[in-house]
Legacy VTK file of the C-alpha trace (Angstrom):
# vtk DataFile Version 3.0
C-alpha trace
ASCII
DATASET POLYDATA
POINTS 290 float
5.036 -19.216 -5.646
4.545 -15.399 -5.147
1.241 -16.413 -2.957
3.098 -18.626 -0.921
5.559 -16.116 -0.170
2.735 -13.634 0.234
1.469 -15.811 3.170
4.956 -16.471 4.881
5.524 -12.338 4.628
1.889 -12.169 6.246
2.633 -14.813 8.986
5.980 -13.304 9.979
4.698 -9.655 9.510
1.722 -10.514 12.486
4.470 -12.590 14.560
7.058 -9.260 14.582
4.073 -7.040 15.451
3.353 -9.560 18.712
7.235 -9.135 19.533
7.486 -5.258 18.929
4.487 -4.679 21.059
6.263 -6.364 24.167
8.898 -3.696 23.939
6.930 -0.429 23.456
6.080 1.690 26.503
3.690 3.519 24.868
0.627 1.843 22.728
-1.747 3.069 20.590
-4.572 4.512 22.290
-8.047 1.559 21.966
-10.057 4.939 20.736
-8.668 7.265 18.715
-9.400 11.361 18.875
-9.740 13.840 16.156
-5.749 13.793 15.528
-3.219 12.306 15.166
-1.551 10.752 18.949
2.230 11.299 19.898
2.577 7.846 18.854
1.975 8.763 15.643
3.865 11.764 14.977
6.702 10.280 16.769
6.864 7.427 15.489
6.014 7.288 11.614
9.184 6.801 9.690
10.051 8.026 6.702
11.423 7.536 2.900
14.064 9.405 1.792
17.334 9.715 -0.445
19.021 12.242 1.231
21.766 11.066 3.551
21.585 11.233 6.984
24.735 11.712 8.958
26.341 9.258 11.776
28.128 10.895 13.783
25.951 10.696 16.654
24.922 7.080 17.994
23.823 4.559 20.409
27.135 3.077 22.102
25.088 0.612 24.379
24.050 1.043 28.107
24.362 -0.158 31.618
24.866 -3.892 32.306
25.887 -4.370 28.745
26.386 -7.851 29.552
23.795 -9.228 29.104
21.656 -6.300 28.024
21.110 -6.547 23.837
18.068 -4.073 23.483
17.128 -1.054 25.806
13.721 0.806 26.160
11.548 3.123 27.688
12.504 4.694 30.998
16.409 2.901 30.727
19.552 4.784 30.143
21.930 4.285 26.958
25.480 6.056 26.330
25.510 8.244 23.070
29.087 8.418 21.128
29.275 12.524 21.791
29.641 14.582 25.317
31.077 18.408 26.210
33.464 17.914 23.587
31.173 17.864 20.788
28.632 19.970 22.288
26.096 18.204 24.267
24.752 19.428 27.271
22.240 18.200 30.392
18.728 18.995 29.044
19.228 18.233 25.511
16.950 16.103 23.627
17.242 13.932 20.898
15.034 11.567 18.606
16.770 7.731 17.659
16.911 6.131 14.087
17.102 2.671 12.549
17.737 2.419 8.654
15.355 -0.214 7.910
15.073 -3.148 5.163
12.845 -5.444 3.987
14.499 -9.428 4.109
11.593 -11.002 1.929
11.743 -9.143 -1.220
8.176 -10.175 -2.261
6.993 -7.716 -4.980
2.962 -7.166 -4.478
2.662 -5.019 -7.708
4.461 -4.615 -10.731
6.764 -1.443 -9.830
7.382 -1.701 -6.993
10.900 -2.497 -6.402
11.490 0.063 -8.935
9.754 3.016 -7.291
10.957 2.057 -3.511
14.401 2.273 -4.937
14.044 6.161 -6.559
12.806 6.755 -3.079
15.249 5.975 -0.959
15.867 4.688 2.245
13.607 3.334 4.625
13.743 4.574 8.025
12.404 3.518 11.524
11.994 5.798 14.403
13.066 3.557 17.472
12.180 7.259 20.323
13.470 10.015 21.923
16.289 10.034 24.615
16.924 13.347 27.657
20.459 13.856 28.098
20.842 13.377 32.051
24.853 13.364 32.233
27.772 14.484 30.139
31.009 13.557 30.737
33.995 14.527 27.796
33.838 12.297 25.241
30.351 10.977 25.722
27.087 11.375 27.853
24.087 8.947 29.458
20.725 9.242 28.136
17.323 8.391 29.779
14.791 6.986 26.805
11.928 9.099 27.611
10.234 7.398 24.484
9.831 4.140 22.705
8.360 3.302 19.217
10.498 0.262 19.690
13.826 -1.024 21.026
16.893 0.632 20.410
19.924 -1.276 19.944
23.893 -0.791 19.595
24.385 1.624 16.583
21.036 3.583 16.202
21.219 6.606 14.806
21.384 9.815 17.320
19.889 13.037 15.775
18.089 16.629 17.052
14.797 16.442 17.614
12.383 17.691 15.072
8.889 18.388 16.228
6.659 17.175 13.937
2.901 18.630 13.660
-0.507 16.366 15.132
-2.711 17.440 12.091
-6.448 17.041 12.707
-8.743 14.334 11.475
-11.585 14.953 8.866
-15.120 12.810 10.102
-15.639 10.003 8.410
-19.476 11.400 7.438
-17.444 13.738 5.150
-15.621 11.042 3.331
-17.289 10.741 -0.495
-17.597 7.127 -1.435
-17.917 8.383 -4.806
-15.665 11.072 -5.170
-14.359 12.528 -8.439
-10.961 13.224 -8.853
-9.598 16.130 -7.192
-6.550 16.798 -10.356
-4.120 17.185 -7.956
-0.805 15.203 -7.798
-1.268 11.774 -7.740
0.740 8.537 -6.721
1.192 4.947 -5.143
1.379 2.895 -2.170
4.608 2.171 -2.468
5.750 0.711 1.123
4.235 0.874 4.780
5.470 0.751 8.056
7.185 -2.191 8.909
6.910 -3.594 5.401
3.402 -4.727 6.091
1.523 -5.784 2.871
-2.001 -4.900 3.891
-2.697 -1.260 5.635
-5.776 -0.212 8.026
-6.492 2.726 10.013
-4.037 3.507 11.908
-1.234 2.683 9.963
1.424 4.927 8.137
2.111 4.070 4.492
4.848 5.605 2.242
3.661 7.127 -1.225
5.971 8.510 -4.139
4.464 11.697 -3.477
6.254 15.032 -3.764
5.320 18.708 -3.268
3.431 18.060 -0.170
3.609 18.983 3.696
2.617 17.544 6.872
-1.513 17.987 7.184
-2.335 17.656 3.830
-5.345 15.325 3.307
-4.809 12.251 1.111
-7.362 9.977 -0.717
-7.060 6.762 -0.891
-8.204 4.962 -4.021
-8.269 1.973 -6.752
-8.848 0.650 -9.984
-10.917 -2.610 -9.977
-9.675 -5.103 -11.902
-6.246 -3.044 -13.526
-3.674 -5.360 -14.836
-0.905 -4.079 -12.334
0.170 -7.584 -12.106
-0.883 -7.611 -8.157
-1.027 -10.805 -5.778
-4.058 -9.288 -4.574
-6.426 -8.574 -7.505
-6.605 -10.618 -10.846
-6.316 -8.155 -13.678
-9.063 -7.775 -16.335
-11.846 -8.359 -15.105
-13.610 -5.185 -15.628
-15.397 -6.148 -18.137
-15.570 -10.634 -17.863
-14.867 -13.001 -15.379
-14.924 -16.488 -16.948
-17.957 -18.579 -16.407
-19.828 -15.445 -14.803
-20.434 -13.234 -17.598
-18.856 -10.787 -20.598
-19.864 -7.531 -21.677
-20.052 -6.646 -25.480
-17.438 -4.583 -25.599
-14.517 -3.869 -23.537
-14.018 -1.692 -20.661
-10.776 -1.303 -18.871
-10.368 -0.650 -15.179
-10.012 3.327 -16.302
-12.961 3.620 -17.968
-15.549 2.680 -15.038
-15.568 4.365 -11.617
-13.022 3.734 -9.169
-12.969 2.943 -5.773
-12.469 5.239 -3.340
-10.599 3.068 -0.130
-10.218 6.073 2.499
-8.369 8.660 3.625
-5.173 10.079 5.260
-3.109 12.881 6.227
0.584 13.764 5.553
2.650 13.519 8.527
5.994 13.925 6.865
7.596 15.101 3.366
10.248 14.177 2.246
12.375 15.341 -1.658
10.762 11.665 -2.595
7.825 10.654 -0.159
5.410 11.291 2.067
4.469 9.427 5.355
1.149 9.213 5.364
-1.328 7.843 8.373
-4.762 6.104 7.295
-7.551 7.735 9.555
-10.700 7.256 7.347
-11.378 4.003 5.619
-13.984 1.911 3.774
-11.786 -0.976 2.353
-8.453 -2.272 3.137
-5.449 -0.921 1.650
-2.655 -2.465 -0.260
1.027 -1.915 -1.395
0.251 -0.504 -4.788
-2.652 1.667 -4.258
-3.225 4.444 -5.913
-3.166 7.882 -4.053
-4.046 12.076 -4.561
-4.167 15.280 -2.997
-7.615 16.328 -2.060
LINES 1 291
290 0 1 2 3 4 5 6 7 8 9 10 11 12 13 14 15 16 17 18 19 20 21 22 23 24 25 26 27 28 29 30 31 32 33 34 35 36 37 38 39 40 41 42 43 44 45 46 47 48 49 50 51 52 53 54 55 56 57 58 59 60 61 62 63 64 65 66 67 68 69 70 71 72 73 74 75 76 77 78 79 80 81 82 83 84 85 86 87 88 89 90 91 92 93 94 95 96 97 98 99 100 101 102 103 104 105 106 107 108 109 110 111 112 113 114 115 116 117 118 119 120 121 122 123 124 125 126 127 128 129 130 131 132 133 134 135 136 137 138 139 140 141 142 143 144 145 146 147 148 149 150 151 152 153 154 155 156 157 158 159 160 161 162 163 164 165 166 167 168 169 170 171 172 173 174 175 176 177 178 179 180 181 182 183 184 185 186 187 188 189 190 191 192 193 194 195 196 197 198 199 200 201 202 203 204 205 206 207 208 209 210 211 212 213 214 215 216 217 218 219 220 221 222 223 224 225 226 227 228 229 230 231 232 233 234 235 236 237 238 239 240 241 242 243 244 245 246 247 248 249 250 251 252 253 254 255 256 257 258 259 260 261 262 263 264 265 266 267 268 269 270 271 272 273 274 275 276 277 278 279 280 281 282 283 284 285 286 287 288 289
């Protein structure tokens, strides 16, 4: 039951990427530099449990009837104006508390540790204040990470560091562990299941700041109750062999996935883009500090 649902989450996940794409002025770049894009930094989302207040939001926009969604290079109104401060020339980045519909658990905590996190939220772009009038003001979206919509979240803009990329020659297929903090995979952008380069996970990782480098890795064959890997088999797989004595997935060397680099921190999480990779990475995944 938990693969079927694993294959409807997959099948919906690629069909919401198609849509999204057909509202963002801005794409990902086909080759990637040595750091991370605008795209990236303004557009990662986040974890966290600390509240974020609403007292500045999306009203809607011109021809409201019909328009549902706006984008890049359109004008929305924004709830505030003189009165409560804002002026011509000021800039502001747009939220979207996020949630996932499907519910389908990929590893054994992970409800449980998304929870203690927080909330998930979406960046939707940043809006340039072009008139003010009393009581509220017009906005131009001068960038989209996706729509925005009725509601959104208005807050200041914070400008969040492009750290560097390490070369993928430098990346140790066999690398020891560091003994720094380590963590999970709990979530990714967009709730996807499966995570390449490029994308941004979220990790139950604390006490770390944007451009610190991440390594991704896993235990082959842990009994983490995951869709993905069937647990035990470390040491037997039935019909194909059994070793005399038992080894669990601890015990042998793990596998090193790839790498990333904090983009944001947060008092539960840290948003963290994939830049180097060898294998695929899934929700559940372990993580550490290099």
């Amino acid at each position: 039951m938990r693969r079927m649902a694993l294959t409807l989450s997959c099948l919906l996940t690629l069909w919401a990427g198609a849509a999204a794409a057909q509202v963002q002025a801005q794409a990902e770049p086909a080759e990637r530099g040595n750091s991370a894009t605008q795209a990236d930094t303004y557009c990662a989302g986040m974890i966290t449990n600390e509240e974020i207040p609403y007292d500045n939001y999306v009203i809607s926009g011109p021809e409201a009837d019909p328009q549902t969604i706006y984008s890049d290079r359109q004008y929305v109104y924004i709830n505030k104006g003189t009165e409560g401060g804002v002026k011509v020339g000021d800039d502001y980045m747009v939220l979207r508390p996020v949630k996932d519909f499907l519910h389908v658990r990929v590893w054994d905590s992970e409800h449980l540790l998304a929870n203690q996190m927080g909330q998930q939220w979406a960046d939707v772009g940043r809006i340039h204040v072009v008139v003010v009038h009393p009581k509220t003001a017009i906005a131009e979206i001068t960038y989209s990470c996706g729509y925005m919509q009725r509601g959104d979240y208005v807050r200041p803009v914070v400008n969040y560091p492009a750290p560097n990329f390490k070369p993928l020659k430098d990346l140790d297929r066999f690398a020891p562990p560091s003994g720094k903090a380590t963590a999970r995979v709990v979530r990714a952008k967009n709730y996807q299941m499966l995570a390449g380069r490029g994308t941004v996970v979220y990790a139950n990782l604390t006490g770390v700041k944007p451009g610190d480098y991440i390594r991704f890795f896993r235990y082959s064959g842990a009994r983490s109750d995951s869709i993905y890997q069937i647990g035990g088999i470390t040491d037997h797989v039935f019909g194909f062999g059994k070793t005399p004595e038992h080894w669990a997935a601890t015990d042998v060397p793990r596998e090193v996935l790839g790498e990333g680099v904090v983009l944001r921190a947060t008092p539960t999480s840290a948003s963290v883009l994939i830049f180097n990779l060898f294998h695929e990475i899934y929700l559940g995944d372990w993580v550490e500090v290099e």
